[in-house]
C-alpha positions in Angstrom: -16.0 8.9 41.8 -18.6 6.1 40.4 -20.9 5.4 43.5 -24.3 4.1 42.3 -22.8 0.1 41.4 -26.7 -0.7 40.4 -26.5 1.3 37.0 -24.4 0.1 34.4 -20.7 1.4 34.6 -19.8 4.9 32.2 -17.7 3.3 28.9 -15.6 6.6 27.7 -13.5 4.5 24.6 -12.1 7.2 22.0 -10.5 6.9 18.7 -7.2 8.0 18.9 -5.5 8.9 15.8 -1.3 8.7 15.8 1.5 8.9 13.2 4.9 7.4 12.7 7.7 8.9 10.6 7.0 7.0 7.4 4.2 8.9 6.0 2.6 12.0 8.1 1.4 14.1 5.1 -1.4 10.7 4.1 -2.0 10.7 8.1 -2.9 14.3 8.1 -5.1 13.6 4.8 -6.9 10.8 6.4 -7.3 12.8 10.1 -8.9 15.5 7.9 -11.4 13.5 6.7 -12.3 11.9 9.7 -12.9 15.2 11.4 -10.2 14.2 13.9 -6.7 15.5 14.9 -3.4 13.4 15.3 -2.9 13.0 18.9 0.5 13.7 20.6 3.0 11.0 20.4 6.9 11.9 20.5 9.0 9.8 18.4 12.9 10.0 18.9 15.7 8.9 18.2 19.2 8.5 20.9 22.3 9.2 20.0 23.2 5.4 18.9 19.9 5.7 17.0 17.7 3.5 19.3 14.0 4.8 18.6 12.3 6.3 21.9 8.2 6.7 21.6 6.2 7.9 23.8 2.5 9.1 24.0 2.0 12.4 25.7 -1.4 12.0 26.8 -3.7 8.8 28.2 -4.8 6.0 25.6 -5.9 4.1 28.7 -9.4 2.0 27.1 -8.5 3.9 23.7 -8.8 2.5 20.1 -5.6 3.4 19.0 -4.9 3.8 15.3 -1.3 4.2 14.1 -0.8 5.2 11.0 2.8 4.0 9.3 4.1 3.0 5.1 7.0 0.3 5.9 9.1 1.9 2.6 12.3 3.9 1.7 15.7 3.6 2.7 15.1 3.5 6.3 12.3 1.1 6.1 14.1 -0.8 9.0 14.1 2.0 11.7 9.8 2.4 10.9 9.0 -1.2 11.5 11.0 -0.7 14.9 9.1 2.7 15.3 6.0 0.6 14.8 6.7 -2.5 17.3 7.8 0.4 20.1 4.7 2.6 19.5 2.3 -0.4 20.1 4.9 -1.7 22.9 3.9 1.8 24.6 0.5 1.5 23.9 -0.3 -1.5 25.3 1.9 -0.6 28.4 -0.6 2.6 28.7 -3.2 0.0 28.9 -5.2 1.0 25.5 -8.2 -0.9 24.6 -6.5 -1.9 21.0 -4.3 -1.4 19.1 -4.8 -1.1 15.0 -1.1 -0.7 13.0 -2.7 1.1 9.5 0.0 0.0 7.3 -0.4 1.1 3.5 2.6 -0.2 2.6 3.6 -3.4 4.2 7.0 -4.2 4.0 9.1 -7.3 3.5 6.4 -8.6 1.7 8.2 -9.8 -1.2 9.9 -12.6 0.1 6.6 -14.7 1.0 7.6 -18.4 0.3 11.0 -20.1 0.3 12.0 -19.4 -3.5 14.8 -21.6 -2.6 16.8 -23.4 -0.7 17.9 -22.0 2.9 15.9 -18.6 2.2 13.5 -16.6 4.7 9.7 -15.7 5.0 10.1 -12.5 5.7 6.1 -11.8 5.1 5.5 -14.5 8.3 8.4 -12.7 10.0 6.8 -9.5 10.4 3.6 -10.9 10.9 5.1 -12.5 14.0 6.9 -9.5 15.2 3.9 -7.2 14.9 1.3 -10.0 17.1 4.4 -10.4 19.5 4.5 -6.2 19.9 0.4 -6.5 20.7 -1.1 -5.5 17.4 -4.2 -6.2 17.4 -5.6 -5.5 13.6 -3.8 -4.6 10.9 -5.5 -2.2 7.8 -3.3 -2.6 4.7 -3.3 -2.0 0.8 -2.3 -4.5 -2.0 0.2 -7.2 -0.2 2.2 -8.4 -3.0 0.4 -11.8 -1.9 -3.3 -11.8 -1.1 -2.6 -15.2 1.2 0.2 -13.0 3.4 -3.7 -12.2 5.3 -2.7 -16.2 6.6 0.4 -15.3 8.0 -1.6 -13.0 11.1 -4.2 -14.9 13.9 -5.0 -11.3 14.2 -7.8 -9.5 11.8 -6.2 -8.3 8.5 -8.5 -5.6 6.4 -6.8 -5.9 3.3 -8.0 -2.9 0.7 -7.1 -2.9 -3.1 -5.8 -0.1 -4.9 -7.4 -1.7 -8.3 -10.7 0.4 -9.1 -9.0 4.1 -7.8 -6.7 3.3 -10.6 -9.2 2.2 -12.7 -11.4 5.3 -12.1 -8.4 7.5 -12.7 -7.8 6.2 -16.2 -11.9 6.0 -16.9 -11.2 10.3 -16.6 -8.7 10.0 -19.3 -10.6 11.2 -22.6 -7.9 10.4 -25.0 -7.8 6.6 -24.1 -10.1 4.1 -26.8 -11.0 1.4 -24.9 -11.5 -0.4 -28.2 -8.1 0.0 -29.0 -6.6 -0.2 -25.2 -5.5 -3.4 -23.1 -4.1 -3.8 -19.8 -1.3 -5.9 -19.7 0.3 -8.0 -16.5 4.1 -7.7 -16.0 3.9 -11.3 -15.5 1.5 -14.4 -14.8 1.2 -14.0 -11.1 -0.4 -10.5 -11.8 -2.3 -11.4 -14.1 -5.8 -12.5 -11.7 -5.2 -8.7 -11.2 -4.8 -7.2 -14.0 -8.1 -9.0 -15.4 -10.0 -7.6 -12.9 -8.1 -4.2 -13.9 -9.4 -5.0 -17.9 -13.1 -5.7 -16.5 -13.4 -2.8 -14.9 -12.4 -0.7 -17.7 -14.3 -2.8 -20.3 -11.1 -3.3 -22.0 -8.6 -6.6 -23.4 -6.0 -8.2 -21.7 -2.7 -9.4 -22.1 -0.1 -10.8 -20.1 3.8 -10.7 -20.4 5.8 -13.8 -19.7 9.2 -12.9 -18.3 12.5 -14.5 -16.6 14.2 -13.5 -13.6 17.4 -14.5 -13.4 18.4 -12.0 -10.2 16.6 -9.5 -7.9 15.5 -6.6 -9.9 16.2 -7.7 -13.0 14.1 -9.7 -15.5 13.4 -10.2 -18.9 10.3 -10.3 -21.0 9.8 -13.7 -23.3 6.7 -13.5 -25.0 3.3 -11.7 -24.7 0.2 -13.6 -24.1 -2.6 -11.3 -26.1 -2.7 -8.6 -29.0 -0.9 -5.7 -28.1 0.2 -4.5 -31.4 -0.6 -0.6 -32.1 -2.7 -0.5 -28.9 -2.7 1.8 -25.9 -0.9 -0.3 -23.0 -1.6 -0.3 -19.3 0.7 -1.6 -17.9 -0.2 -2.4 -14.0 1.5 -4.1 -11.1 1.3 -3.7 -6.8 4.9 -1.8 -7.2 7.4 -0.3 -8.3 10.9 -0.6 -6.7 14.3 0.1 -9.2 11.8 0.7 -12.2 14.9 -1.8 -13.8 12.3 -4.4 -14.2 9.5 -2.4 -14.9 11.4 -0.6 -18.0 12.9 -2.8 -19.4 9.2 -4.8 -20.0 8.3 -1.2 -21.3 11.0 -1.3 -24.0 10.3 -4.9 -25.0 6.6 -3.7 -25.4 7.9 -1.0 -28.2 9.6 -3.5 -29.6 7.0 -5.7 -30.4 4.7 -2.9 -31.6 2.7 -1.3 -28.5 1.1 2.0 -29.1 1.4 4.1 -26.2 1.9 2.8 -23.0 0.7 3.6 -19.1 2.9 2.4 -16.4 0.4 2.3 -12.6 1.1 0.8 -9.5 0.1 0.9 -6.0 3.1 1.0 -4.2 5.7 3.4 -5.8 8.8 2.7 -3.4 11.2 4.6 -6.3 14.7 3.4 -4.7 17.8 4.4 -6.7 17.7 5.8 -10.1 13.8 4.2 -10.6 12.9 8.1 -10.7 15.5 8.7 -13.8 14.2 5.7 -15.6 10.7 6.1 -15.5 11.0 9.8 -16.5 13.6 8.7 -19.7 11.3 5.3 -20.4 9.1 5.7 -23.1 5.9 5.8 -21.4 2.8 8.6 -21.3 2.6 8.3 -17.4 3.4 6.5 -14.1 0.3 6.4 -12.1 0.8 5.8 -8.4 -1.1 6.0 -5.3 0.5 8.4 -2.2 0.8 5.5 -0.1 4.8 6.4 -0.1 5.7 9.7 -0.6 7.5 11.4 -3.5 8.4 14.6 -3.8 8.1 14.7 -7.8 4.5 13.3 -7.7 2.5 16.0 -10.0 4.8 18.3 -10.9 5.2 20.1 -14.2 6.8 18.4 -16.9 7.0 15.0 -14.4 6.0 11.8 -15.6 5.0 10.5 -12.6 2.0 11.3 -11.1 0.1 10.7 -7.6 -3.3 10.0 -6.7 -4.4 9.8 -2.7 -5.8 7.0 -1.0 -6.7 8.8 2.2 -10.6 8.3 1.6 -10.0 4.8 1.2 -8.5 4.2 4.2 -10.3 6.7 6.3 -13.2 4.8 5.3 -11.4 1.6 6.0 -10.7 3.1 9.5 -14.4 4.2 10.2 -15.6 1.2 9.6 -13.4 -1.0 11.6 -14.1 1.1 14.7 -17.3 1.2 14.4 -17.5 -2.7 13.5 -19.7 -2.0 10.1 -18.9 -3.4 6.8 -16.5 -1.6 4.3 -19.8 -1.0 1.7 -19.0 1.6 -0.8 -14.9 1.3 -0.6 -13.1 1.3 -3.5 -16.1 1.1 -6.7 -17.6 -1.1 -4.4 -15.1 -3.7 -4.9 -14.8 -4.5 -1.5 -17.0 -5.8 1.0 -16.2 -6.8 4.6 
């Protein structure tokens, strides 16, 4: 028991480190690196698939740091898994509570389009302040102003220069004779940032959409014929999209072409396309998992992003700026 009241009063506030369903194998990665272990939390489901959480030792005065990718087919049942964890949380009375979401979903629909359509970018920035969160660490929203939809802290990290650096390894690639090209205009701030960094041109597609998932490309902004393409975007859902720009591309005379992205969600056949499209490779980062990532003969390949956001998560506990994060592209 405390009895001297005339020196200050002992503060014993931890890091705790937790994991949700979507993504344990990047949670392990970054716990590694940190030097810390993922701490007990049971995450269940009942038999009418309500999600039960619950923490199997004290968090009380704890920084808590939950570590969950919003993505896949059940994409629904982790942004539940998320609101309960922090719900429990809170309820164990921890000190705060940071959601470390690489992947944040529903970001797409971030302005009414048209008429009599959601927000569901503002929605789930409600739903996670309403649950308690109180900072948020995430990768490449498909909207840098999404940040406005939280009153709570958002550290938001680019994926930009780790793809950048992973291409600057590539031996065969003249950057004389290379461009990155933007799938459309509103990449295209992006992708120029992409081409500066890689001391290359740049060239950007212009493209209709006349449905979800499907677009076509019009006209391209820039010289692309006979040079190496990179093509880059923040993801990468059907691949529909994606390879269809890729034929186009061919057809209007682009040597060989790259395909990376930062979110590689890969629903439906998007695997079986990229691997048939006529592309050298499909860089990703393994903010989402996927279980072809790197293997022989695959197209697709993985890079991790665990040092990132280790560092990301270092440095928002210990309330320094992010200095050396990403190429030193960032700065907080």
């Amino acid at each position: 028991m405390y009895e001297n009241l005339s020196d200050p009063m002992p503060v014993n506030k931890e890091i705790k480190l937790y994991t949700g369903t979507g993504n344990p194998a990047l949670a392990e990665k970054i716990a590694d690196i940190l030097h810390l272990e993922l701490q007990g939390l049971n995450i269940e489901k009942f038999a009418n698939g309500e999600i039960y959480a619950r923490f199997t030792e004290s968090v009380r005065g704890d920084d808590v740091y939950f570590i969950q990718t919003l993505a896949g087919s059940n994409v629904n049942d982790l942004l539940m898994e998320t609101l309960i964890v922090c719900d429990a949380a809170k309820r164990a009375s921890c000190s705060k509570f940071i959601a470390v979401i690489p992947h944040y979903g529903y970001a797409r629909q971030d302005r009414k389009a048209a008429a009599r359509e959601p927000i569901t970018a503002r929605l789930v920035a409600n739903l996670l302040e309403a649950a308690g969160v109180d900072q948020v660490i995430t990768v490449d929203l498909h909207q840098g102003q999404i940040q406005g939809f939280f009153d709570v802290p958002v550290t938001h990290l680019t994926a930009l220069f780790l793809l950048g650096d992973y291409f600057k390894k590539n031996k065969d690639l003249d950057w004389e004779n290379t461009v990155v090209v933007s799938p459309d205009m509103g990449r295209a701030k992006a992708a120029k940032k992409l081409s500066d960094y890689l001391g290359c041109d740049l060239a950007i597609a212009h493209k209709g959409r006349p449905k979800h998932n499907v677009s076509e490309v019009m006209g391209i902004i820039g010289d692309i014929k006979g040079k190496t393409c990179i093509v880059n975007d923040d993801m990468i859902d059907t691949a529909g999209t994606l390879c269809g720009s890729v034929k186009k591309l061919k057809e209007m005379g682009a040597g060989d072409i790259y395909v990376c992205a930062t979110h590689g969600i890969f629903s439906g056949p998007a695997i079986e396309r990229l691997e048939e499209a006529p592309i050298e490779e499909c860089v990703v980062t393994d903010v989402i998992p996927c279980e072809v990532a790197n293997a022989e003969g695959s197209k697709i390949k993985s890079i991790s992003i665990a040092n990132e956001l280790a560092e990301a998560i270092y440095s928002v506990y210990m309330n320094e700026p992010v200095s050396n994060i990403f190429g030193g592209g960032l700065n907080l």
